[in-house]
N, C-alpha and C positions, 0 to 999 in steps of 0.2 A: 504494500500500500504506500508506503515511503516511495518519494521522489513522484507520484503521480501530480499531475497540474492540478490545481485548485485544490488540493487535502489541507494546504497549510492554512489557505483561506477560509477554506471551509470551515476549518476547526475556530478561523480566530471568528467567525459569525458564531458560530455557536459558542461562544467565549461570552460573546456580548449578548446573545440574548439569554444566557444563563446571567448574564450579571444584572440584566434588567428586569428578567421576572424573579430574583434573589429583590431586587430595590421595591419593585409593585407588591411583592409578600410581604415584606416590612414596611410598605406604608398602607396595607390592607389589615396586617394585622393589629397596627396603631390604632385604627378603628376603635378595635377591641379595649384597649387601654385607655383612650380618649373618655370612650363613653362609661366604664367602672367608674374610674377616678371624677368625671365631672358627673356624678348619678352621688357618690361619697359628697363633694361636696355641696351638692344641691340640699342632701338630705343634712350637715350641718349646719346651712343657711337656715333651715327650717328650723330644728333644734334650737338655734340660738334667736331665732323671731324675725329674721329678714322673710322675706313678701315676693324675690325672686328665686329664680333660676336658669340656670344653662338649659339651652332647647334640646339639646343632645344626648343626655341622659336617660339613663331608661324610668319610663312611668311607670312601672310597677315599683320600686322604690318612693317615688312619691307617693302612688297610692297607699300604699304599709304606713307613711308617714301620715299620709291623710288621716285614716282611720286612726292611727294610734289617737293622735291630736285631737281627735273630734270625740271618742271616749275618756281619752283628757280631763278635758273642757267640761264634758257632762256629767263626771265624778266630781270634778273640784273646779269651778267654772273662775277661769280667768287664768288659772295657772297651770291648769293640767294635771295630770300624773309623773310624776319624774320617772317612775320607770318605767310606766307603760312609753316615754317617750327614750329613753337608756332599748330596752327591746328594740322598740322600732328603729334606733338605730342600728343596734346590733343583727339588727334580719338585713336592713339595707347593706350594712359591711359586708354580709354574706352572698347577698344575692352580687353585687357588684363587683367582689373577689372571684367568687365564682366563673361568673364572666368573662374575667378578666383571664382567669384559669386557663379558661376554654379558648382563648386567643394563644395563650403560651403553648398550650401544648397542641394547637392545632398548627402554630408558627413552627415549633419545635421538629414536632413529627410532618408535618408538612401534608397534614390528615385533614381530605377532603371531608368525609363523613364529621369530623369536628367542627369543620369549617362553618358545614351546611347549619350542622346546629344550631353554630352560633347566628346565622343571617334568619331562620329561620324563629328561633327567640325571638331575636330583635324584631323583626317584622310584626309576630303574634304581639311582641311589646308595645308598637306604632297601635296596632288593630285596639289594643285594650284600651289605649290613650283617647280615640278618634270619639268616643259616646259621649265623651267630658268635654269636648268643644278645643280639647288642644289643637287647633290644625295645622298651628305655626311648628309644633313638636312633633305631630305627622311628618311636617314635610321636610324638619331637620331627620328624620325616624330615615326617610328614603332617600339624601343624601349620604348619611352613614351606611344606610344599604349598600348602593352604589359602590362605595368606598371598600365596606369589606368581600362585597362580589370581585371587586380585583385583587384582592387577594388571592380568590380561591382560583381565578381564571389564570393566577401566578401559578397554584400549584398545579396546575395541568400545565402548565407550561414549559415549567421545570418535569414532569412527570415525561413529556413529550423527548426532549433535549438528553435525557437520562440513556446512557449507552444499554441495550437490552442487556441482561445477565447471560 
């Protein structure tokens, strides 16, 4: 195979598009991390009594939050429960870790079926959001979509580019 024309070339293309679906898998799987960590701090804006949030975060954290706060309120009205709002934090850290999880090891292992998971949460995450009038959180829901679908089209990509065994 050595000294054929175009081998060198060839190999240095596929040089490059391994380096570029390697770049679109780490910034598909940032996705993943973006939305944990800004979903954690949404939920101790809440916690601490701010009135915002990041559009990019997952709403099922808010809603745990919601609920916590609105049984809160109805036990001891004005200040809540401390720990029913300690819990709701503590489910939030979970579910968002979690997440976050399934970005790591779907980055790691390069696991389509992880992948999917994770877009496919997120998505049911958008869907749960959509009754409550978030639309602007919809439509941050489906650019993060977007985002980690190139991810996953990274890892067919790199899957493709992989010398057979």
């Amino acid at each position: 195979m050595e000294g054929e024309p175009g081998t060198g070339q060839e190999q240095a293309q596929v040089s490059v598009s391994v380096a570029e679906a390697l770049r679109d898998l780490k910034r598909g799987t940032s996705w993943f991390y973006w939305i944990a960590g800004l979903s954690i701090v949404n939920s101790l804006v809440i916690a601490f009594g701010g009135n915002w949030n990041f559009l990019i975060g997952l709403g099922i954290t808010q809603i745990v939050d919601g609920i916590a706060w609105g049984i809160g309120d109805a036990l001891n009205p004005g200040k809540g429960v401390l720990i029913l709002k300690l819990i709701a934090l503590a489910i939030d850290i979970g579910i968002a870790g979690g997440f976050a999880l399934l970005g790591f090891f779907a980055h790691r292992k390069r696991s389509k079926p992880l992948y999917i998971i994770g877009i496919v949460l997120y998505a049911i995450d958008g869907l749960i959001i959509l009754p409550l009038g978030a639309w602007l959180n919809a439509l941050f829901h489906l650019l993060a979509l977007w985002g980690l679908y190139g991810g996953l089209k990274a890892i067919k990509k790199l899957e493709a580019a992989a010398p057979p065994m």
